[in-house]
N, C-alpha and C positions, 0 to 999 in steps of 0.2 A: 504493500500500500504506500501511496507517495505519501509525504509528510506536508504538513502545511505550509505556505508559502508567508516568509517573513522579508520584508523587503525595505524594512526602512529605510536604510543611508541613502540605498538605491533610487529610493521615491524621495527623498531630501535632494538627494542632488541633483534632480530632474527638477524638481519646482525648482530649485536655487538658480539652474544655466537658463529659464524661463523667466529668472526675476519676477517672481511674483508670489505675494506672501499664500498663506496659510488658507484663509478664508476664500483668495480668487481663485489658487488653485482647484481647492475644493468644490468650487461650484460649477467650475467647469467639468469636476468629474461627478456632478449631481450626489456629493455626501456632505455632511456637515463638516466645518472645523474640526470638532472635538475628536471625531471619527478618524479622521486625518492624521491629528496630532498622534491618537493611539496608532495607528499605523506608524508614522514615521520612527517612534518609539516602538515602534516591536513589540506593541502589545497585543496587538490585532493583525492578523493575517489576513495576507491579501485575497478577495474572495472575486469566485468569476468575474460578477457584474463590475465591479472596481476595474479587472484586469481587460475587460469588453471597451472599456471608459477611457482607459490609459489607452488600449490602440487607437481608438476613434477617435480622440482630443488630439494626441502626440506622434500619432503613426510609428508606434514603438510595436519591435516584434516581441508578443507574449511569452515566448521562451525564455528571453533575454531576464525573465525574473524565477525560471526554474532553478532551484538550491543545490546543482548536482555542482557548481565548484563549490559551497559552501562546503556538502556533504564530503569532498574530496578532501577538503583543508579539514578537517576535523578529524580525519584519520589518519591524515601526514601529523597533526598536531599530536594525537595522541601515541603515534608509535614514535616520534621524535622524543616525546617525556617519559615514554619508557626507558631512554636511557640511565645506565649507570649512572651518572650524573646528576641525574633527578629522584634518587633512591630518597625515599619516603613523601614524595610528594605524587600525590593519586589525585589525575585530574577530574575534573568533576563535568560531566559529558555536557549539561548545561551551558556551563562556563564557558566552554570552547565552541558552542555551535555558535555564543553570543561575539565570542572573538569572530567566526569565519565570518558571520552575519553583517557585523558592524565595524572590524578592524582589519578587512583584509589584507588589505597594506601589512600591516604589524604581524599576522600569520606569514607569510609571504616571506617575510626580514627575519622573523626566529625561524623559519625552515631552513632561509639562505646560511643562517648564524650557524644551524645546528652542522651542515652540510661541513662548513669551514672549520667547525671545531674537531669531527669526525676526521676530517683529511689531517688536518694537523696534527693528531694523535697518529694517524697512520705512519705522517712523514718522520715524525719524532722518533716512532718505531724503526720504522724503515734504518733512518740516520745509527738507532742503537745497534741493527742487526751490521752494521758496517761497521763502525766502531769496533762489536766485540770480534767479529770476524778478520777483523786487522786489511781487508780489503781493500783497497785504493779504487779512486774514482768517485763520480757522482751519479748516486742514482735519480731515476727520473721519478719523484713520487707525486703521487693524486692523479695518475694517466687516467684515469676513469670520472673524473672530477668534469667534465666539458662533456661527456654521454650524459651525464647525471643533469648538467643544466640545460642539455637539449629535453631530457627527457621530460624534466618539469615542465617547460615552457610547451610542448606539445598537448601537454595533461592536459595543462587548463586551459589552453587554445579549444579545448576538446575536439583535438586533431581536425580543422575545419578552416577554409583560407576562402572567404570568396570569392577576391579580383581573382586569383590562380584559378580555382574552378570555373569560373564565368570565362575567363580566357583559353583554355581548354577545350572549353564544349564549342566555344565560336569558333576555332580551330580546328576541332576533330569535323567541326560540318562543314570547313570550308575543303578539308582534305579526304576525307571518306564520305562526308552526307550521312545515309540512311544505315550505311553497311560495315560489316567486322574492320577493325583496324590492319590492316596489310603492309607491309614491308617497303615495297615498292614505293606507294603512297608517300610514306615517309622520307624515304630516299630522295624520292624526286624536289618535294620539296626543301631538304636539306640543300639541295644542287642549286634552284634557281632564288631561293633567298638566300641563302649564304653562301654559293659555290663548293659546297663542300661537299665529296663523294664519299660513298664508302665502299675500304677495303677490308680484308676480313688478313688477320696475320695469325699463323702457325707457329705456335708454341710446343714448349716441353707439356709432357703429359703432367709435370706440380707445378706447373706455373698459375700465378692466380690472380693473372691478365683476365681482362674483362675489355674493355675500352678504353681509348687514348684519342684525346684530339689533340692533330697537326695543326697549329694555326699556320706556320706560317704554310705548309705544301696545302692548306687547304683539306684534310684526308680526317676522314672518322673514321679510327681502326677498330674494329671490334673482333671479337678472337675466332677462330676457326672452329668450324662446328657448335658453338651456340647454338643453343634450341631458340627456336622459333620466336615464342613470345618475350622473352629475356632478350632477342634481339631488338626487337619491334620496341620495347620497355627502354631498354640502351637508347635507340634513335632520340624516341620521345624528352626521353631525359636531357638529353643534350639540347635539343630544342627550347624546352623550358630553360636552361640556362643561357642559351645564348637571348631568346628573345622576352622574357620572363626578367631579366635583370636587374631593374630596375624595381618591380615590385616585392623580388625578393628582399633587395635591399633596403628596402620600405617596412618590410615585415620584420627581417634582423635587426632593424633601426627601434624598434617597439620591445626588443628583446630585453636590454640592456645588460647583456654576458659580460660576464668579468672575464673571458677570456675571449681570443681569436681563433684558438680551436673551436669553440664552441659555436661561433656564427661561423666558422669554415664547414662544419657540421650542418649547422642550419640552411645551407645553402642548398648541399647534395640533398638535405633529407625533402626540401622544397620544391626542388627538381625534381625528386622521385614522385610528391605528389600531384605535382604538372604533369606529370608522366602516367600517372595514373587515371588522373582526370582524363586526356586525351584517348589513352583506350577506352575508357569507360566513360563515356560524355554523360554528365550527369540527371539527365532529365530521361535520356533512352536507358541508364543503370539501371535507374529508380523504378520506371515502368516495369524492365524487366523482372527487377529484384520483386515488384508488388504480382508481375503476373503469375511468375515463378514457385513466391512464396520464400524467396529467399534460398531457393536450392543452389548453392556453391556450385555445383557439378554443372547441371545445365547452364547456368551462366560462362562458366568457363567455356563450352561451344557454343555459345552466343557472340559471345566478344573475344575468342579465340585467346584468350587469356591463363594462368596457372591458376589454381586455388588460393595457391598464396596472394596472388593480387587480388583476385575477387574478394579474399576474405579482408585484405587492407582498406579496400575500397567501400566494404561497408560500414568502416569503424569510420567514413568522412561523410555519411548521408545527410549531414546536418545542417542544408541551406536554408534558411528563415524564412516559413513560409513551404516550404516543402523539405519536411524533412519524414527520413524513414527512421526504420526501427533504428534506434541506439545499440550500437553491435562495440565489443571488444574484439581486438585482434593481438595476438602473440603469438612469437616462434621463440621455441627450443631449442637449444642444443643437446648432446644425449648426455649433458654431465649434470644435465636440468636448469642451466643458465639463462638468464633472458634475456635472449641476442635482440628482440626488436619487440614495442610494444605500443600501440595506438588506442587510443579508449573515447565513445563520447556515452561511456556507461559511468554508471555508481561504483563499479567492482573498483574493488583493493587492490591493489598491485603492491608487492613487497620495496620500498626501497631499499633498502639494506639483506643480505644476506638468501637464504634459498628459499621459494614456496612449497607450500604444503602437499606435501606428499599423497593424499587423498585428490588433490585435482585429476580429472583424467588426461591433461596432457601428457602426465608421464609415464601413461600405461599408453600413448599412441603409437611410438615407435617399433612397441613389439606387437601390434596389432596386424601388422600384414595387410595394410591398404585399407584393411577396415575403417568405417567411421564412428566414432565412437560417440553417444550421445548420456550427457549425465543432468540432474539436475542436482544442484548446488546449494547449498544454506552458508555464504556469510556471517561470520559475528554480529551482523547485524541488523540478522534476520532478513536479508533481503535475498530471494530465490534465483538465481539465473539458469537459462537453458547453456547447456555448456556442450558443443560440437572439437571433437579433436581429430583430427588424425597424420598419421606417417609420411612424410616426406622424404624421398630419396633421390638426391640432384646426382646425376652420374658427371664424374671428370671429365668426360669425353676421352678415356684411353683406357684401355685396361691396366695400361700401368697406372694409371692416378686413380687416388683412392677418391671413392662417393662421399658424399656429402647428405649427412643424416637430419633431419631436423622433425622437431614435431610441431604442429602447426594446431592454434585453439580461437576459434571465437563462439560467442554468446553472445547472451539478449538477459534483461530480465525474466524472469518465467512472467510476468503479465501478461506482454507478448508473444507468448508460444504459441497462441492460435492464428498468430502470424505470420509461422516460421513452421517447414515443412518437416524441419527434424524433430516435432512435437509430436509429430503424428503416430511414429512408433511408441509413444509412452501413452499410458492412462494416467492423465496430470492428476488427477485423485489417487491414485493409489500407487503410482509409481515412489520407490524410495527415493529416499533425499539424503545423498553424501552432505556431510558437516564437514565444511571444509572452513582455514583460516587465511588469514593473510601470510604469515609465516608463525614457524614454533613460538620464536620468544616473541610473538605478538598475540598471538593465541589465549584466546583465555578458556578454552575448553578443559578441561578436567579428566574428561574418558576417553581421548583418543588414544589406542594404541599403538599409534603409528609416531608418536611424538618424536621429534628429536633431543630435544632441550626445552628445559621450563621458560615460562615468561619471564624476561628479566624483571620485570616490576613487583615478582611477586617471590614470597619467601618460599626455602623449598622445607621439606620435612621429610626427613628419610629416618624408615622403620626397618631397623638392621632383622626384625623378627620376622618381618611380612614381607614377599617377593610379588608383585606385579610384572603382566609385560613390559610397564615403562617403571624404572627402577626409584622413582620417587615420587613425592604428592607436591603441591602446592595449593600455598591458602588461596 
């Protein structure tokens, strides 16, 4: 069930850029004063007729006051104070939806705070293992520190760019029209807007060449024997950067990264979803995805696309006014790492350290192509339909080893009568995996899969009593 919409600062700072006090506001939205002020104050939640008011006075889109970044910041806030750090200080859930509600900014600057303090501990570490080691040199510490601030910044974007998707679909119809994205297509226009061809160069079987552009010979090299749509993806991508530039840098400009990897990061990962938009022009997705019912498989021979991109491309359905189901997307790697992850859902994602071992993405890779479908319970009671399955990218030689990944998106279960992988479950009596965001954030009690207790909580080991998981916590 969604939870009530509180939106004061939100509706303060809309009257405030209006100039116009309390009372005019008001009557333009047909409520009293007093009504208002309770609103602005977050005492009263925002109710349809209110929300019917604000679009037709303001021409503001109704979404733009759905609580899913609140909801997001309140769970980065609370696994952030699970730190050691924070030992004996239990936040109070209240407390913090009032921070995400009304002091976003200030949630946002303690995430960023917490991030800096965590790397700094590491590099400290890092610096001691040198030290004792008698080593020489300088190691490169917090490498993973510019993933970590691309990764936020896509959170609450909730992976969704309009000028790049509007530019894309007016792209993909000026170069395909009505039909699958094709090779050629792209080629050709690579040639007579920028002069650039493409050649295809022959590597060792571990080489892990993909694309190279020649500015000055003019040449897009892309690797030999590439699959199909990974090519067509390639072309696309380069496209969005070369003529996309300007608005990327518009969008990194809005970022404000503390570093230059980080918006060197935001660039490709922008180009990718230029890239993705152009396969998948957004209005013919959506259709399909609604005639479909959101089947991954057939959309992949519709738009001649992988799973993996169809499933990326769902997790961006969210243009103002037309959007579809809110889908997560994530890829694995087999050591259960999370190489890549897109959300314009509720779901947790772990920052810190590995997820919960009950997810079914980590039973997809031994499933054999199968698809795997689970529904899920959240800490926080919130249900999602959970789709996984197996991915196997081959090297292109036998001598170069394959490339394993497991591949997961979801929906809330609200929407499963949306979504065509509902159709094998009895949403009444199918079971419900209890899964967590990770171990030490976990506040479940009986999972026998546990790794390690939550760190916010005390443990209590009974030298007399043996369980599966070898200790309790209060």
């Amino acid at each position: 069930m969604r939870q009530k919409i509180f939106a004061g600062t939100k509706i303060r700072h809309m009257r405030e850029a209006n100039a116009l006090n309390q009372s005019a506001f008001a009557e333009r939205l047909g409520i009293s004063p007093s009504y208002l002020n309770q609103i602005e104050n977050n005492q009263r939640p925002l109710t349809a007729p209110v929300l019917l008011a604000l679009a037709q006075a303001y021409s503001v889109d109704i979404g733009a006051f759905v609580q899913e970044d609140s909801e997001r910041l309140v769970s980065d806030l609370r696994e952030a104070l699970a730190d050691p750090v924070f030992a004996g200080l239990v936040p109070n859930g209240q407390d913090l939806k009032t921070i995400a509600a009304n002091v976003p900014w200030f949630a946002h600057a303690f995430l960023s705070m917490h991030v800096a303090f965590r790397r700094t501990g590491e590099r400290l570490h890092m610096l001691d293992e040198v030290y004792a080691s008698g080593q020489e040199g300088e190691r490169q510490p917090g490498v993973l520190m510019p993933y970590e601030e691309v990764r936020d910044f896509l959170h609450y974007r909730s992976n969704y760019f309009d000028g790049l998707d509007q530019a894309a679909e007016e792209l993909a119809e000026q170069i395909f029209g009505s039909v699958a994205a094709r090779a050629d297509n792209l080629a050709d226009h690579l040639f007579r807007r920028h002069q650039i061809r493409i050649e295809t160069e022959r590597v060792e079987p571990n080489s892990r060449f993909m694309r190279r552009l020649d500015r000055k010979a003019k040449v897009l090299w892309l690797r030999e024997g590439i699959d199909p749509s990974s090519a067509i993806f390639l072309m696309a991508q380069q496209i969005g950067l070369l003529e996309q530039a300007s608005e990327i840098e518009a969008i990194v400009a809005t970022a404000g990264f503390k570093s230059d990897d980080a918006a060197a990061i935001t660039r490709l990962a922008l180009g990718n979803y230029f890239a993705g938009a152009v396969l998948m022009p957004y209005e013919r997705f959506l259709a399909a995805a609604r005639a479909t019912r959101y089947d991954a498989e057939r959309i992949c021979a519709m738009f001649g696309a992988s799973f993996e991109q169809v499933g990326h491309r769902f997790s961006t359905l969210q243009r103002p006014g037309a959007k579809g189901v809110p889908f997560y997307f994530v890829r694995f790697d087999r050591a259960g790492n999370i190489i890549k992850r897109h959300s314009s859902t509720r779901f947790q994602f772990a920052r810190f350290g590995g997820t919960c071992p009950l997810w079914n993405v980590h039973e997809a890779l031994e499933a054999g192509g199968r698809t795997l479908v689970q529904i899920a319970e959240m800490p926080d009671r919130v249900r999602y339909l959970c789709i996984a399955r197996g991915v196997t990218k081959s090297g292109g030689s036998h001598l170069a080893p394959p490339r394993h990944y497991a591949l997961g998106i979801g929906c809330e279960l609200t929407y499963a009568h949306e979504v065509v992988y509902a159709d094998t479950l009895d949403l009444k009596t199918a079971p419900v995996t209890l899964i967590g965001v990770s171990c030490r954030m976990c506040e479940r009690t009986d999972c026998p899969q546990r790794a390690a207790p939550p760190i916010d909580r005390a443990l209590t080991v009974d030298p007399d009593r043996r369980e599966f998981v070898p200790f309790r916590f209060s």
